[in-house]
N, C-alpha and C positions, 0 to 999 in steps of 0.2 A: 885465463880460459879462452881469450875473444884470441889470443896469438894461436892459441894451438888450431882450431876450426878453423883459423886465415891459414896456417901453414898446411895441414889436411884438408882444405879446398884447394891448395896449392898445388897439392902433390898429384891431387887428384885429377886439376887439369893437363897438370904435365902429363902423368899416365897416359891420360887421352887424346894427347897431342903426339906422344911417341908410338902408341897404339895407330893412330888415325895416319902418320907418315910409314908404322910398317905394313898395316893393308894396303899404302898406295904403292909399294914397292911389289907387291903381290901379282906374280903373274894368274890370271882366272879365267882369261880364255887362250887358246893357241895363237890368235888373231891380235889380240889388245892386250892390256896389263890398266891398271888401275889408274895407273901413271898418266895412260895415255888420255885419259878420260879430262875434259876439259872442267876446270873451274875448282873451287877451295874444296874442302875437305867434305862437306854437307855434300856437296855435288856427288862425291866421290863415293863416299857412303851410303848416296841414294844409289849410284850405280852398282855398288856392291850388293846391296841388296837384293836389287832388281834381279843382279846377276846371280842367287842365290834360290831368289824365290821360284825364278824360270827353271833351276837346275831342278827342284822339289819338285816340280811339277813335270818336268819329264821322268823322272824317277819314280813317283805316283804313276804316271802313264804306264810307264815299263812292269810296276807292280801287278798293275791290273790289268794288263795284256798277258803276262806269265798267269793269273788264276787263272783269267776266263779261257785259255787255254788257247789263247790265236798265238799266231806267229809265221814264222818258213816252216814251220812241219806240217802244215797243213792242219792243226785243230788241235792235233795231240803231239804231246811229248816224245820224243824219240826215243824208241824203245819199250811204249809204254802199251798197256793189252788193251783191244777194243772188248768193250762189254756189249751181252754177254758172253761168255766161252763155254764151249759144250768139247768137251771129251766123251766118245764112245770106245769102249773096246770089249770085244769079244774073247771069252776065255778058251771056252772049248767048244764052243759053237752051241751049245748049250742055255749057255748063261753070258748074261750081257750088263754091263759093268756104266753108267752115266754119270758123268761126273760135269754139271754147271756152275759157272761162278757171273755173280750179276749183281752188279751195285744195290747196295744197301738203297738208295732211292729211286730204284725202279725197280721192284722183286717181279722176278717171275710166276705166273699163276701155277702152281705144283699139280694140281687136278689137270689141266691141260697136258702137261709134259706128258701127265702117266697115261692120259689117253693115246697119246702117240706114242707111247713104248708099249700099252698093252694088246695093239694089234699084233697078234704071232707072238708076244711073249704075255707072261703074271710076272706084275710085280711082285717083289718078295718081300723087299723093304725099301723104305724112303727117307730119306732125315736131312736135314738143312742145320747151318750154323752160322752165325753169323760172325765176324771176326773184323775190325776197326770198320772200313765204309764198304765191305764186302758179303754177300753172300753166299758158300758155297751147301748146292745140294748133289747128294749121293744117292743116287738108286738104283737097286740091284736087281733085276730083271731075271728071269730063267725059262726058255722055250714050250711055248701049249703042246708042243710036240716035237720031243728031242730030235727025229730021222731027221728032219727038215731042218732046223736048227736056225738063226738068227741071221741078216747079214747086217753087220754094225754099221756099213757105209749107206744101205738103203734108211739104218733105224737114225742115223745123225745127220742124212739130209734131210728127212722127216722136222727132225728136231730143230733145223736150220731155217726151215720154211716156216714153222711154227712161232720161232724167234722173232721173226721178220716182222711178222704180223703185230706184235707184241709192242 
């Protein structure tokens, strides 16, 4: 029984000695190799580590500068929509058509919006839904007085200024 534990204590340092010469063969930076690292094998391994742990830790870095959303693009993602968005369109001059989308964690107050679309129009209907970390509301609008009728660019800069504030 005491041969076989000698010879798998055996096997076990050899492992660790063919293990511990093929890390030193490891290239791990552009600059050095494991090789170049001075001193027995302990040494080597500490430098490996080192050189591992360092690596974690920029990669951690790089993690949590992609959430919190810094970077070259200035704050946000390339390509990606600043909240809120306010869509207005006018159908027939008539009736007027708003469509907002605004993070689920900062919802827009809906009583306000409709004060600023119901100057010069009634609302007709209203409804909001919420969809993964978004909100989008819909409200349909239609003129206190068809002859006159709506201008959607006056009612979304309205709505723009309103935002701001928000």
């Amino acid at each position: 029984m005491s041969k076989c534990r000698r010879a798998d204590g055996e096997d076990w340092r050899r492992s660790w000695a063919e293990l511990a010469d093929e890390v030193a063969g490891l290239e791990l930076r552009p600059d050095a190799s494991l090789g170049s690292i001075p001193g027995g094998p302990e040494q080597r391994t500490q430098g490996a580590a080192a050189y591992i742990k360092q690596l974690k830790e920029r990669v951690d870095a790089l993690k949590r500068r992609k959430e919190g959303g810094g970077g070259r693009e200035g704050g946000a993602a390339a390509g990606a929509v600043r909240m809120p968005v306010v869509e207005v369109r006018c159908q027939d001059g008539a009736t007027l058509d708003a469509v907002l989308i605004s993070e689920a964690g900062r919802p827009l107050k809906l009583h306000e919006v409709m004060t600023a679309l119901e100057e010069g129009a009634e609302v007709v209907s209203a409804s909001f839904s919420v969809v993964a970390d978004k909100i989008f509301y819909t409200i349909h609008s239609q003129a206190l007085n068809p002859r006159i009728g709506l201008d959607a660019a006056r009612v979304s800069e309205r709505l723009h200024d309103l935002l701001l504030l928000v």
